[in-house]
C-alpha positions as semicolon CSV with decimal commas, in nm:
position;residue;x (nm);y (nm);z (nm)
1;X;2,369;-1,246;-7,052
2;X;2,025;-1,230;-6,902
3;X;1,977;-1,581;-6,899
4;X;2,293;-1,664;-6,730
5;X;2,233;-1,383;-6,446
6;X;1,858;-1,550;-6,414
7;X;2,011;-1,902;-6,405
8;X;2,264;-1,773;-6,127
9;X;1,978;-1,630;-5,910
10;X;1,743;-1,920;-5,955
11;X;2,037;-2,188;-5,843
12;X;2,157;-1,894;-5,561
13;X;1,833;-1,892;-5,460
14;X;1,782;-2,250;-5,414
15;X;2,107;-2,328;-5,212
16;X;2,014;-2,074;-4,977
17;X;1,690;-2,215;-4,906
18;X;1,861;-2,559;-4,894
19;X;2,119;-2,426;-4,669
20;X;1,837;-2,251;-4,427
21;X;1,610;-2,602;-4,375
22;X;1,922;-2,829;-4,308
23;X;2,041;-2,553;-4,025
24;X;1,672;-2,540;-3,944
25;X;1,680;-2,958;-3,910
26;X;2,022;-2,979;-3,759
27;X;1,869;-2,709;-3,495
28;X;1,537;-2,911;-3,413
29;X;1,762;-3,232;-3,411
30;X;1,998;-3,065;-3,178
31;X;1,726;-2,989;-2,914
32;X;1,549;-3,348;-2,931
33;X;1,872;-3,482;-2,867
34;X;1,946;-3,254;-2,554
35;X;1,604;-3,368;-2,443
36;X;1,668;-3,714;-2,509
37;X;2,025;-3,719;-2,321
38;X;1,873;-3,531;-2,023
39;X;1,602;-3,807;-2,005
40;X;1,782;-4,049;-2,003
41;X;2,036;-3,913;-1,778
42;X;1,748;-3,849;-1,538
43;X;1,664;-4,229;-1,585
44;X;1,960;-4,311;-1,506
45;X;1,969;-4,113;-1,189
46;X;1,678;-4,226;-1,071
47;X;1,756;-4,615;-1,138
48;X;2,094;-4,580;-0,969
49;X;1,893;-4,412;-0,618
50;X;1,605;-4,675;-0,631
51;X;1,364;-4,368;-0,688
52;X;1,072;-4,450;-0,951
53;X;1,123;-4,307;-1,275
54;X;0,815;-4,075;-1,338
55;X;0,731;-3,912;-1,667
56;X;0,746;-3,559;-1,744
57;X;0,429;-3,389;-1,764
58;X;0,253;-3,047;-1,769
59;X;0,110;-3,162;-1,418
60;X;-0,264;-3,034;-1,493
61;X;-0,518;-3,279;-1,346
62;X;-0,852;-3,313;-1,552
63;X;-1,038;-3,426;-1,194
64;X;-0,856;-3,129;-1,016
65;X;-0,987;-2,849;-1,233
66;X;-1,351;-3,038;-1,270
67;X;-1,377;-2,948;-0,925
68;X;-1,265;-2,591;-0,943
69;X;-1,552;-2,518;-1,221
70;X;-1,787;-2,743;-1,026
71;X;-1,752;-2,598;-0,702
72;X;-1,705;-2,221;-0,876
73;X;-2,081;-2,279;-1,065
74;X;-2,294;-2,151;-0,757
75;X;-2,089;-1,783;-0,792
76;X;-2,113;-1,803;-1,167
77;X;-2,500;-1,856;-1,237
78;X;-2,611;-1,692;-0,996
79;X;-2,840;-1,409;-1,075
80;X;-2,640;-1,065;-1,156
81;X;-2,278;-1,255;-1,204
82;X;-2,016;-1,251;-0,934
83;X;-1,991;-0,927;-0,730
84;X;-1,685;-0,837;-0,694
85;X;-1,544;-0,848;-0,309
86;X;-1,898;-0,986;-0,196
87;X;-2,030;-1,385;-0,172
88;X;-2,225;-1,554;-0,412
89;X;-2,559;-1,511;-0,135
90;X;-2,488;-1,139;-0,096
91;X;-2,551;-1,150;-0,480
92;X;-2,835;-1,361;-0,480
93;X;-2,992;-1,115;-0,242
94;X;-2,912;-0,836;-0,428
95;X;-3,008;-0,943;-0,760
96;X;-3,285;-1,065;-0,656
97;X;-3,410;-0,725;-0,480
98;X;-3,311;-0,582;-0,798
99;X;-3,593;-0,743;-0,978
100;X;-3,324;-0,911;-1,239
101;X;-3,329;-1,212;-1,380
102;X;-3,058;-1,536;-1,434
103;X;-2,966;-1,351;-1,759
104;X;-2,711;-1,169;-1,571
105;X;-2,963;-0,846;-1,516
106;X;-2,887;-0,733;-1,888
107;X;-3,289;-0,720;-2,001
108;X;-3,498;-0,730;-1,719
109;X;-3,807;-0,806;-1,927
110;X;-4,006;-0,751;-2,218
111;X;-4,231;-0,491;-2,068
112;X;-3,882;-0,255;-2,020
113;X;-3,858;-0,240;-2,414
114;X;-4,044;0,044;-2,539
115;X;-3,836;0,208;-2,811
116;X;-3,941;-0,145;-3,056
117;X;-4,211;-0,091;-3,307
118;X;-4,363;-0,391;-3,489
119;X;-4,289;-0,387;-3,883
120;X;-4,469;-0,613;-4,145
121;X;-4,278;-0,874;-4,281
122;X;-4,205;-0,820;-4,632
123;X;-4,149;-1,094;-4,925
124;X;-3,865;-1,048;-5,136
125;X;-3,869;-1,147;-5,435
């Protein structure tokens, strides 16, 4: 009787899985074909008015957001960071009164460090 209950839950087990990926296929085949139909039903649209049939896309342009970073630099390395609500020269000016350096004004030099003391390195064996 054990063997028969096993042999139920094994195959029960198996057509439920079964049943799960071909809804799970029928599901993603559903969608690409809605996508497909509107595509082309767009195409078609745009054929019948003359209009030029352009491609969907995300509409992110690579020269577009060089720019952004390129013309953002100045603000970002300068010394300090970006203050917030001021220029990138008002932090210049700042920083630079400041004594800090173009690592952001997080060590301002060795000769700040006093709680280091020098150990002898050791060889392990």
């Amino acid at each position: 009787m054990n063997d028969f209950v096993t042999l139920v839950v094994r195959w029960s087990v198996r057509i439920f899985l079964l049943i799960a990926a071909t809804v799970f296929f029928l599901s993603l085949l559903a969608a690409a074909s809605v996508l497909a139909l509107a595509w082309g039903v767009r195409s078609l649209w745009a054929r019948l008015t003359g209009r030029p049939v352009t491609p969907w896309t995300m509409g992110v342009s690579p020269a577009a957001a060089w720019s952004s970073v390129y013309r953002s630099r100045t603000v970002w390395t300068a010394p300090g960071g970006p203050a917030p609500g001021g220029s990138a020269a008002a932090t210049e000016t700042e920083a630079g009164a400041a004594g800090f350096s173009r690592r952001g004004g997080i060590l301002r030099g060795s000769d700040d460090v006093v709680d280091v003391q020098p150990r002898e390195v050791r060889d392990t064996p």
